[in-house]
Biopython code that builds the backbone (N, CA, C, O; Angstrom):
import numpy as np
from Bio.PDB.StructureBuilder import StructureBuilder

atoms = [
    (1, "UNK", "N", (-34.559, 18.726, -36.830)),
    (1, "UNK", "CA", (-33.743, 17.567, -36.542)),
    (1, "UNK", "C", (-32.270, 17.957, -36.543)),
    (1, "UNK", "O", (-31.774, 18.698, -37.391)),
    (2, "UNK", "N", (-31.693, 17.472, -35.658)),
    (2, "UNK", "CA", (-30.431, 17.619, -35.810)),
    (2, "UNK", "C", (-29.476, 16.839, -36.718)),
    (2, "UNK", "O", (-29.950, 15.917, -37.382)),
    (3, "UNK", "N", (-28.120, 17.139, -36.809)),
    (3, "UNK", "CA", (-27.164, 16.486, -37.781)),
    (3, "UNK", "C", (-27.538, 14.713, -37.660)),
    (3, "UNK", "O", (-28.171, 14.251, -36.710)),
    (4, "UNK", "N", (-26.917, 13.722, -39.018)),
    (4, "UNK", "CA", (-27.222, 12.689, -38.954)),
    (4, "UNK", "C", (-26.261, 11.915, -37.947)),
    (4, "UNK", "O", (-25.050, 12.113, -38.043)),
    (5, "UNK", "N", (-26.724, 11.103, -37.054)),
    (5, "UNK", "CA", (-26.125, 10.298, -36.500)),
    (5, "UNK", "C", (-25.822, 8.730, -37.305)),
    (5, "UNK", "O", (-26.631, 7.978, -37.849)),
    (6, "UNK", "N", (-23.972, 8.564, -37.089)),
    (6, "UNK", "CA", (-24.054, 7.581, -37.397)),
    (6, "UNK", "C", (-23.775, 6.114, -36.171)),
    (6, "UNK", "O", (-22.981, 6.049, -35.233)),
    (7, "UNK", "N", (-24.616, 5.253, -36.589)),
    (7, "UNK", "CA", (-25.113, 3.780, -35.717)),
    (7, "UNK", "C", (-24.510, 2.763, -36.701)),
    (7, "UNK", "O", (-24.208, 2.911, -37.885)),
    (8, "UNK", "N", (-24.399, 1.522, -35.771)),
    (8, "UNK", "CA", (-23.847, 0.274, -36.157)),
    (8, "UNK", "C", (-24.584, -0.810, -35.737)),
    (8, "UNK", "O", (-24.458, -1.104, -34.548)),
    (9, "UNK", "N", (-25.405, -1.554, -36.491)),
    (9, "UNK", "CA", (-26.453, -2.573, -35.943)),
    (9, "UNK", "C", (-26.290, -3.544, -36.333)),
    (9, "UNK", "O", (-25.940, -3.337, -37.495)),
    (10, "UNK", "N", (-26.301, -5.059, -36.084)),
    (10, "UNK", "CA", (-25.497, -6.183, -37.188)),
    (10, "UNK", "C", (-24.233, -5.726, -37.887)),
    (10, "UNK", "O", (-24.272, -6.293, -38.979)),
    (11, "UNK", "N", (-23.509, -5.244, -37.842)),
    (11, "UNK", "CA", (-22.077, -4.727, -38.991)),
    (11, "UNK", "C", (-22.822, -4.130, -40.032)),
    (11, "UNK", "O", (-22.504, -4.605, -41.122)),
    (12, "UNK", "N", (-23.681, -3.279, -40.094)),
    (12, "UNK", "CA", (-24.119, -2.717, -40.950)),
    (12, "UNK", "C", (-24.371, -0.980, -40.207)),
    (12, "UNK", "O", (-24.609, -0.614, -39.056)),
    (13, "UNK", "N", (-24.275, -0.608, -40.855)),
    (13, "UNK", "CA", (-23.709, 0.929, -40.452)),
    (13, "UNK", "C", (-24.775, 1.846, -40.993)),
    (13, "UNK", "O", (-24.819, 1.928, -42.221)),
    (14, "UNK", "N", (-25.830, 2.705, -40.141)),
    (14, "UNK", "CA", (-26.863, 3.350, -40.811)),
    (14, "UNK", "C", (-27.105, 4.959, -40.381)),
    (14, "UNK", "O", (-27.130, 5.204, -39.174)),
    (15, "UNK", "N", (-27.250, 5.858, -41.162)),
    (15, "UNK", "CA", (-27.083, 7.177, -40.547)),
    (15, "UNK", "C", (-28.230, 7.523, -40.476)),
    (15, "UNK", "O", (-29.042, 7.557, -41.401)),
    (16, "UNK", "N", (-28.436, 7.886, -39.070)),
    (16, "UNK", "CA", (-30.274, 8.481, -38.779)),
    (16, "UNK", "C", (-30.300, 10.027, -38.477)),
    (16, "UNK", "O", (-29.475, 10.674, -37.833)),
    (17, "UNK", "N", (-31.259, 10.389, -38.997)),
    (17, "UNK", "CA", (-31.709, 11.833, -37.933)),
    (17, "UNK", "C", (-32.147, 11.205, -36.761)),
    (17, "UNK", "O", (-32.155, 10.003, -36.496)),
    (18, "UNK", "N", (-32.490, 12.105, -36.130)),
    (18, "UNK", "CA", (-33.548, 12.171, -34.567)),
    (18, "UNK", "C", (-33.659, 13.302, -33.825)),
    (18, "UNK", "O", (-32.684, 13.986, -33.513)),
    (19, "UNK", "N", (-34.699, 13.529, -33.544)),
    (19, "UNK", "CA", (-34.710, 14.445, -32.204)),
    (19, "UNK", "C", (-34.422, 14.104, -31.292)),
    (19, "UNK", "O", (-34.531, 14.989, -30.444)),
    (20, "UNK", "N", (-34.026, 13.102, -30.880)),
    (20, "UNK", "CA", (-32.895, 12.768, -29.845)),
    (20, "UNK", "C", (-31.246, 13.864, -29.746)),
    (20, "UNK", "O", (-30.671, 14.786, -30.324)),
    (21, "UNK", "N", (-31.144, 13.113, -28.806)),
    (21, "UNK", "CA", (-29.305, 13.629, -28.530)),
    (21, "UNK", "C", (-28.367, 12.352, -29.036)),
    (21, "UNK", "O", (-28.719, 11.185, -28.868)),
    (22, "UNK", "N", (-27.250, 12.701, -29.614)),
    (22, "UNK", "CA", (-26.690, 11.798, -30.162)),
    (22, "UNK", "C", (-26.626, 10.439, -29.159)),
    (22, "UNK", "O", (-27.099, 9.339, -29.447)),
    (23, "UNK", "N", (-25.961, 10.773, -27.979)),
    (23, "UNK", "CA", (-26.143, 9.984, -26.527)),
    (23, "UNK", "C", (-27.272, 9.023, -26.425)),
    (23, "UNK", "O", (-26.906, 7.867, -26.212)),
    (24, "UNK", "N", (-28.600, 9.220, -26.528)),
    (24, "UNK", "CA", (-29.347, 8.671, -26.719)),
    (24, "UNK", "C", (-29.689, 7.723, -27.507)),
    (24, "UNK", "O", (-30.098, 6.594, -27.234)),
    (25, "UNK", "N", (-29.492, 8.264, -28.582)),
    (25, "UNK", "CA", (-29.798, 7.297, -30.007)),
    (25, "UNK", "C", (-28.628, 6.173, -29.951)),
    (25, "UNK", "O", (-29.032, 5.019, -30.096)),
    (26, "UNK", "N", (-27.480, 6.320, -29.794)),
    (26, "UNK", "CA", (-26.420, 5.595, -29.393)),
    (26, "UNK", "C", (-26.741, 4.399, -28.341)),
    (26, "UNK", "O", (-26.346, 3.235, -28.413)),
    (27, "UNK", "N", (-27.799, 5.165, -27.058)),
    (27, "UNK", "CA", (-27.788, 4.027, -26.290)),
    (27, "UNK", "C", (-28.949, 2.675, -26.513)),
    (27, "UNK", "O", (-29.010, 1.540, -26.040)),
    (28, "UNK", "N", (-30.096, 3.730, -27.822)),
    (28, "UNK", "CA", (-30.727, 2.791, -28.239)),
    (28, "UNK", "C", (-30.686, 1.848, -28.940)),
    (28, "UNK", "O", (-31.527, 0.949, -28.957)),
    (29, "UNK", "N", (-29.406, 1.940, -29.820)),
    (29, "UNK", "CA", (-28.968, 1.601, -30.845)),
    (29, "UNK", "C", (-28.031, 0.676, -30.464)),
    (29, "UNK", "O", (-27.604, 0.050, -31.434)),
    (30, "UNK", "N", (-27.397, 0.251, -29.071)),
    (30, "UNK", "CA", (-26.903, -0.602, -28.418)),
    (30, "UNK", "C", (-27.820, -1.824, -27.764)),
    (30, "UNK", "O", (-27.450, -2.952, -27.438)),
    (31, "UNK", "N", (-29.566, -1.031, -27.655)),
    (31, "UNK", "CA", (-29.718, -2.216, -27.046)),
    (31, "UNK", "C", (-30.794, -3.096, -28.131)),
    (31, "UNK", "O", (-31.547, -4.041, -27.895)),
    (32, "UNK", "N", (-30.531, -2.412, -29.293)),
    (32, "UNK", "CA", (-31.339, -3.291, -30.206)),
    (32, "UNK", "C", (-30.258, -4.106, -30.445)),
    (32, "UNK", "O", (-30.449, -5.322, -30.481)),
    (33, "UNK", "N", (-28.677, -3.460, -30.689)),
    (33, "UNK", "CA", (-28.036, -4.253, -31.019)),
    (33, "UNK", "C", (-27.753, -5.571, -30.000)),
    (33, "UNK", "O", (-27.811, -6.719, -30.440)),
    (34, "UNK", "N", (-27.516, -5.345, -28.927)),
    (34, "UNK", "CA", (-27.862, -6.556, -27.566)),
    (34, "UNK", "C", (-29.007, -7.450, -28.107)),
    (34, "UNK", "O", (-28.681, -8.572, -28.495)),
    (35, "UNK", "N", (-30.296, -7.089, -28.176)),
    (35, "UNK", "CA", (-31.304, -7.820, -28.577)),
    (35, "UNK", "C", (-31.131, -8.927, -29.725)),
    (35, "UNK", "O", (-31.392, -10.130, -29.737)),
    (36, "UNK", "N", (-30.515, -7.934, -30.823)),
    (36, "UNK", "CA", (-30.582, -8.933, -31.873)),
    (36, "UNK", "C", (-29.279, -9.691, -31.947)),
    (36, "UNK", "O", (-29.195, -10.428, -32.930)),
    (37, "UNK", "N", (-27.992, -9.675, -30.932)),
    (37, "UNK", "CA", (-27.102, -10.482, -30.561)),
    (37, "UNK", "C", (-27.553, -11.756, -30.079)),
    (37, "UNK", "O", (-27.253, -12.874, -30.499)),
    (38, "UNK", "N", (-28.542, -11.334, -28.856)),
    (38, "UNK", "CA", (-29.246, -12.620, -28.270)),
    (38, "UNK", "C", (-29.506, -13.321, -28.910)),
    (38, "UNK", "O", (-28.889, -14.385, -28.964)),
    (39, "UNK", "N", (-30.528, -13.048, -29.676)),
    (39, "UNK", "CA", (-31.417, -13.991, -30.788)),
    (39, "UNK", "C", (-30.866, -14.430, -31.732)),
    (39, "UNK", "O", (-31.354, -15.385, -32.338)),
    (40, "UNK", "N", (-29.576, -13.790, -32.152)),
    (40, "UNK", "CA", (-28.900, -14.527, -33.227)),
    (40, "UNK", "C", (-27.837, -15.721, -32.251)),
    (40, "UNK", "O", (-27.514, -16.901, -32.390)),
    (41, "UNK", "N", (-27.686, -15.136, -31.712)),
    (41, "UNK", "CA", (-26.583, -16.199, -30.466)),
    (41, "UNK", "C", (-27.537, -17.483, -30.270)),
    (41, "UNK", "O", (-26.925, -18.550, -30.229)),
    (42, "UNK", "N", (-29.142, -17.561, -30.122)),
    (42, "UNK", "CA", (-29.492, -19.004, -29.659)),
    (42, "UNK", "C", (-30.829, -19.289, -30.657)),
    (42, "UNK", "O", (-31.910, -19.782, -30.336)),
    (43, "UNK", "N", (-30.415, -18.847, -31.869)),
    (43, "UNK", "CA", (-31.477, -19.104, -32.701)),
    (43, "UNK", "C", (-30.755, -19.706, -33.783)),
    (43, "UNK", "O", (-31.437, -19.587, -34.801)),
    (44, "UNK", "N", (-29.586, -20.349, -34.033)),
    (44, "UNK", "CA", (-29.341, -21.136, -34.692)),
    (44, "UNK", "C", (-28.836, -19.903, -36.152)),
    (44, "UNK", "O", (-28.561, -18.704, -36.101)),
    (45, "UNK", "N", (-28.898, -20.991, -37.478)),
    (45, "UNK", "CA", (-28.525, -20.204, -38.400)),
    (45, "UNK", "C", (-29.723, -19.053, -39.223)),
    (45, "UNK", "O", (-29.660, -18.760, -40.417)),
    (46, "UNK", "N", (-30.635, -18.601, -38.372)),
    (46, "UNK", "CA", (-31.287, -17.817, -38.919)),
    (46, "UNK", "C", (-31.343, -16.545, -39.723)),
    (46, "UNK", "O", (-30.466, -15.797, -39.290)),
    (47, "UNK", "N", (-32.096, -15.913, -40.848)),
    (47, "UNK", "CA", (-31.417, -14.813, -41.824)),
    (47, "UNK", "C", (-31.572, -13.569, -40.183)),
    (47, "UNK", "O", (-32.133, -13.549, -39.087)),
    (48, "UNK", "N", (-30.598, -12.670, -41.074)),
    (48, "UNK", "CA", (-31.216, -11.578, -40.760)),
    (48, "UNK", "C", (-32.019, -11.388, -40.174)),
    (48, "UNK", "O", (-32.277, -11.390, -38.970)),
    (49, "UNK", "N", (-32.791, -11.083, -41.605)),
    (49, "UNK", "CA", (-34.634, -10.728, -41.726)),
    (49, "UNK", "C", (-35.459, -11.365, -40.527)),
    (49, "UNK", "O", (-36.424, -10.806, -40.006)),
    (50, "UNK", "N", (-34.844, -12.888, -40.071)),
    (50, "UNK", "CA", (-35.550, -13.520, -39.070)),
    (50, "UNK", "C", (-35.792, -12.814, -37.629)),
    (50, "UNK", "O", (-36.701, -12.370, -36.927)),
    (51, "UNK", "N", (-34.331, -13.007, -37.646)),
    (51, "UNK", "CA", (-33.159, -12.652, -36.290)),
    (51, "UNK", "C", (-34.068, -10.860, -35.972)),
    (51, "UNK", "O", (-34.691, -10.446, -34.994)),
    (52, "UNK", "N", (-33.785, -10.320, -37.095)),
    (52, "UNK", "CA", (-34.622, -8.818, -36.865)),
    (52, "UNK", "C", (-36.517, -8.931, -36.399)),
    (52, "UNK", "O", (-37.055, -8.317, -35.477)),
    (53, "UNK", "N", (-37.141, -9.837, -37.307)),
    (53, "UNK", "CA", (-38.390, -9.791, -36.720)),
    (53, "UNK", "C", (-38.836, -10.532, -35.241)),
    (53, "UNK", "O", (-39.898, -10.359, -34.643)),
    (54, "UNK", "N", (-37.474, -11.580, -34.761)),
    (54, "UNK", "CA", (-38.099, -11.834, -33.642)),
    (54, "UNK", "C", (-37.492, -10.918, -32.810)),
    (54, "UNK", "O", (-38.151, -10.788, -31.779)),
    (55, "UNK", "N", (-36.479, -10.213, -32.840)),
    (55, "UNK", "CA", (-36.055, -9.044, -32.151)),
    (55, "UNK", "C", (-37.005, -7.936, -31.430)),
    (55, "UNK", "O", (-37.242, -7.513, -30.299)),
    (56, "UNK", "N", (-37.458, -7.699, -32.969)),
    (56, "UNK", "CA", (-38.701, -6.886, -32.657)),
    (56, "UNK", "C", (-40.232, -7.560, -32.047)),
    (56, "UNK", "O", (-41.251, -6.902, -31.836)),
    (57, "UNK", "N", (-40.127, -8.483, -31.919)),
    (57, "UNK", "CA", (-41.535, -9.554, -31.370)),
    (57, "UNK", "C", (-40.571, -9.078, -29.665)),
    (57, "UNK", "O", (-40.807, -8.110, -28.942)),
    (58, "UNK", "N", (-39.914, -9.748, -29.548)),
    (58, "UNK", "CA", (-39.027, -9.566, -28.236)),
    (58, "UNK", "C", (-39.622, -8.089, -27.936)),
    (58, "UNK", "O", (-40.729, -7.966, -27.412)),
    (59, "UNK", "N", (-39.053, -7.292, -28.193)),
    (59, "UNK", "CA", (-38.810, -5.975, -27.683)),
    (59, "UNK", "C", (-40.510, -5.115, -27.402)),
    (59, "UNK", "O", (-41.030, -4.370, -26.572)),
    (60, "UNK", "N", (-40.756, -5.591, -28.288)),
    (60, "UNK", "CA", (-42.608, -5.289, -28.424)),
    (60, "UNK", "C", (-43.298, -6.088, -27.045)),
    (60, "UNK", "O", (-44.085, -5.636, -26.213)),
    (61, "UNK", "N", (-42.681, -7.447, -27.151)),
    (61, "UNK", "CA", (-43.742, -7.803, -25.757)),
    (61, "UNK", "C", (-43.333, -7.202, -24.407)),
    (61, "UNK", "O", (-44.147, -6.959, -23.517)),
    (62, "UNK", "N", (-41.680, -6.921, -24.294)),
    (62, "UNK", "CA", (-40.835, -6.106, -23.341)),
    (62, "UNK", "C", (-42.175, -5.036, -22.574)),
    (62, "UNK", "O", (-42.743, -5.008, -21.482)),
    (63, "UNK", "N", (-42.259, -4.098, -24.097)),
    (63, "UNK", "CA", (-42.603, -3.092, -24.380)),
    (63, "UNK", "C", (-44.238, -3.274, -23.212)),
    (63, "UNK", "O", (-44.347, -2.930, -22.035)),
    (64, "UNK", "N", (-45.122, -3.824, -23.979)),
    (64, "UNK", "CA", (-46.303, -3.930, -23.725)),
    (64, "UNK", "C", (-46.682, -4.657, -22.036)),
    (64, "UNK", "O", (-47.706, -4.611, -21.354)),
    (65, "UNK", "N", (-45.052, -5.436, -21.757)),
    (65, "UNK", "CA", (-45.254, -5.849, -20.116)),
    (65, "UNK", "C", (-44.572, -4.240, -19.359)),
    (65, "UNK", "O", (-44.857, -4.321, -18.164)),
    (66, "UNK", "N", (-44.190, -3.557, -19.490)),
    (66, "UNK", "CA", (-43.819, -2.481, -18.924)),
    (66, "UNK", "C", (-45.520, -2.001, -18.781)),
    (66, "UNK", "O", (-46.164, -2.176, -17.747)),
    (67, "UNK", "N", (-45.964, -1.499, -19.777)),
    (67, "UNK", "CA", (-46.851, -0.684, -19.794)),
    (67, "UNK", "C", (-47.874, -1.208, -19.065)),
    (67, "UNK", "O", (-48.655, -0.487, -18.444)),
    (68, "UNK", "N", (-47.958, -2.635, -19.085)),
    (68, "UNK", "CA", (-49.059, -3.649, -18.153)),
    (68, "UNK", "C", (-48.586, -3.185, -16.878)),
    (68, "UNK", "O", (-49.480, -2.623, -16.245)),
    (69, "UNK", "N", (-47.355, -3.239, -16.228)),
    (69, "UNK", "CA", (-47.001, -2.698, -15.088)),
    (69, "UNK", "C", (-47.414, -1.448, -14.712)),
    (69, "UNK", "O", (-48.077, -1.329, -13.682)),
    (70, "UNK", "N", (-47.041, -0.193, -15.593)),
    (70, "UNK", "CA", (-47.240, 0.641, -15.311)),
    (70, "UNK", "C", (-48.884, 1.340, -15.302)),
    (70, "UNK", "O", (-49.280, 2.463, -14.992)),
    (71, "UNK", "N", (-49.522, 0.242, -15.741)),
    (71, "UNK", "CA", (-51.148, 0.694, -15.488)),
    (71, "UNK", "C", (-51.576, 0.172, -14.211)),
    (71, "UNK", "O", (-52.338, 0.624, -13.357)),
    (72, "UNK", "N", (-50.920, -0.857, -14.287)),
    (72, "UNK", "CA", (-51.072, -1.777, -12.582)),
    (72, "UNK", "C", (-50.461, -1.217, -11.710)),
    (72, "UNK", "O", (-50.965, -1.526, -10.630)),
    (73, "UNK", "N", (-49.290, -0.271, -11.542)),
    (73, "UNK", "CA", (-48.965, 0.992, -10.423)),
    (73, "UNK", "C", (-49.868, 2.579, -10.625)),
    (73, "UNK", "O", (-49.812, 3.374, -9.687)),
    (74, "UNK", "N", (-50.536, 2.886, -11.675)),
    (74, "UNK", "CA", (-51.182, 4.137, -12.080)),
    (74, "UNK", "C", (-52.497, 3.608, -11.003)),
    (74, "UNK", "O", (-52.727, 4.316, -10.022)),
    (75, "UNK", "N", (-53.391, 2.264, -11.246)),
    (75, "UNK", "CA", (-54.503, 2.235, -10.736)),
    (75, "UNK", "C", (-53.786, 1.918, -8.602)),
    (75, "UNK", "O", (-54.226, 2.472, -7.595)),
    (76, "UNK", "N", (-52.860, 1.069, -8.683)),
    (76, "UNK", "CA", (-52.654, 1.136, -7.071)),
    (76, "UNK", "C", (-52.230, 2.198, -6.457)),
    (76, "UNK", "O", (-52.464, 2.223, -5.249)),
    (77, "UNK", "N", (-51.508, 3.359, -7.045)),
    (77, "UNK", "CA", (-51.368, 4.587, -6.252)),
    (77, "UNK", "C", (-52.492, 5.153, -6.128)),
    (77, "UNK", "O", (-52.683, 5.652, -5.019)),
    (78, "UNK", "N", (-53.860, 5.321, -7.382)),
    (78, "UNK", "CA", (-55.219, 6.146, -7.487)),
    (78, "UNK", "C", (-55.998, 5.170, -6.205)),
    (78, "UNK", "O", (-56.836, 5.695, -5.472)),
    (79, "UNK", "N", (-55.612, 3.751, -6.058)),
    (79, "UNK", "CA", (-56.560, 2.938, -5.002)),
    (79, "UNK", "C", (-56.130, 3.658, -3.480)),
    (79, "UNK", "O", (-56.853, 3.831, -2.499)),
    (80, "UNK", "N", (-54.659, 4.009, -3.674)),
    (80, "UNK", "CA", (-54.274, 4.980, -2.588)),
    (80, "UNK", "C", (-54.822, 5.493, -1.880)),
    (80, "UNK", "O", (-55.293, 5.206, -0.779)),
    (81, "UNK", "N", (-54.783, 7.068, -3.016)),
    (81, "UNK", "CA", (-55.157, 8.207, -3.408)),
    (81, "UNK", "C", (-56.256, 7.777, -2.726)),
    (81, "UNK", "O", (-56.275, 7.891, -1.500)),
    (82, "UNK", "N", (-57.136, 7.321, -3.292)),
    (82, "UNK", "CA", (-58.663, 6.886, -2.619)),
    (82, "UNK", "C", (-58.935, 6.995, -0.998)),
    (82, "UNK", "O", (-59.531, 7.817, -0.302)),
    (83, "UNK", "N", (-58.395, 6.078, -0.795)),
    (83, "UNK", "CA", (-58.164, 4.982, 0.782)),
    (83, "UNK", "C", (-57.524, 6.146, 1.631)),
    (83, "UNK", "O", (-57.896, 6.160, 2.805)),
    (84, "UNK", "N", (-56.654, 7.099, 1.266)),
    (84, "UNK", "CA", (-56.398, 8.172, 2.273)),
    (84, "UNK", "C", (-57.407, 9.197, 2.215)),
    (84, "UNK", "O", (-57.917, 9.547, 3.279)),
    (85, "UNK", "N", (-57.917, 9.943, 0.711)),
    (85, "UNK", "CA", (-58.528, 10.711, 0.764)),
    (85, "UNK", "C", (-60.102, 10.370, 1.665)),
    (85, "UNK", "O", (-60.688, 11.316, 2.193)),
    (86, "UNK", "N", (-60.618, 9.068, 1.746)),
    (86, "UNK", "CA", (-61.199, 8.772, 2.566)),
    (86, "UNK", "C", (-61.181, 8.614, 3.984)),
    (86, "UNK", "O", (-62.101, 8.878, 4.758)),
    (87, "UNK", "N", (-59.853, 8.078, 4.303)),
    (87, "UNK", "CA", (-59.633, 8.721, 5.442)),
    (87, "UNK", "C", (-59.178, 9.819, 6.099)),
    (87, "UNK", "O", (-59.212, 9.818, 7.330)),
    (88, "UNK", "N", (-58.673, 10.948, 5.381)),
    (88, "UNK", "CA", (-58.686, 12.102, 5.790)),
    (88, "UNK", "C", (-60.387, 12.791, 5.828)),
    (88, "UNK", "O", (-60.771, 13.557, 6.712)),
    (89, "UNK", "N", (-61.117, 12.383, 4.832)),
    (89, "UNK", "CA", (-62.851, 12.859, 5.090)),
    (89, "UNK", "C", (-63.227, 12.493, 6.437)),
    (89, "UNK", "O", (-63.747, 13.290, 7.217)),
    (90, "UNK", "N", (-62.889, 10.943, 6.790)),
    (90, "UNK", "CA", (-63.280, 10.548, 7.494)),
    (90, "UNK", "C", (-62.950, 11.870, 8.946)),
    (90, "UNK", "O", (-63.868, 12.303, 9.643)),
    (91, "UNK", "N", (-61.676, 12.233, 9.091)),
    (91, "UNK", "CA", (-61.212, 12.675, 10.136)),
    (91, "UNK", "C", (-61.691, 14.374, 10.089)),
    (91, "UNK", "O", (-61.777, 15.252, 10.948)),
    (92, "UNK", "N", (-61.929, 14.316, 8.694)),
    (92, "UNK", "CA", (-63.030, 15.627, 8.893)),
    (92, "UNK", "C", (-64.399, 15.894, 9.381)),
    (92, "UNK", "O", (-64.853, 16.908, 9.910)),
    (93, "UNK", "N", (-64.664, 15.362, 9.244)),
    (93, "UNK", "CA", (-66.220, 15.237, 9.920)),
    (93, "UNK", "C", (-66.252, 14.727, 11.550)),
    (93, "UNK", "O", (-67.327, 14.603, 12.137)),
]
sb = StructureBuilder()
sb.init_structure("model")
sb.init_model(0)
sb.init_chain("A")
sb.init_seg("    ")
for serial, (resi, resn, name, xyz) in enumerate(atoms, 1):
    if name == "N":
        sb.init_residue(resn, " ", resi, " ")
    sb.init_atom(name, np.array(xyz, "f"), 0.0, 1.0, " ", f" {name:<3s}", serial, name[0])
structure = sb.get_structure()
């Protein structure tokens, strides 16, 4: 791991390792902080603790619709893949 990076999340200031590049961790560390701006911006007077777990509910379903996407482009390029490799057989024979 490299040296500790230091981050700023809520006004609270936390020093991480990572195998990341400092660059990185920085840009992640911006968009949790975005996230949990949002949620504190239209969630009223909620703790922290709140503001952080729906953050992470947020970011998790983000998370899990990407990956829904990206199985739903993995199987339509393989339906492709298919549909040509069949028609190139086809033009073999």
């Amino acid at each position: 791991m490299e040296k500790p990076i230091r981050i700023r999340i809520l006004d609270h200031e936390y020093l991480l390792r990572s195998d990341e590049d400092e660059a990185r961790v920085n840009e992640i560390a911006q968009f949790v902080n975005v996230k949990l701006g949002e949620i504190r911006d239209t969630g009223g007077r909620l703790s922290e603790g709140k503001v952080a777990i729906l953050a992470a509910f947020h970011i998790a379903s983000d998370y899990f619709q990407v990956l829904r996407e990206r199985d739903e482009l993995i199987k339509d390029v393989q339906d492709r893949a298919r549909s040509l490799n069949s028609q190139i057989d086809a033009l073999a024979e």
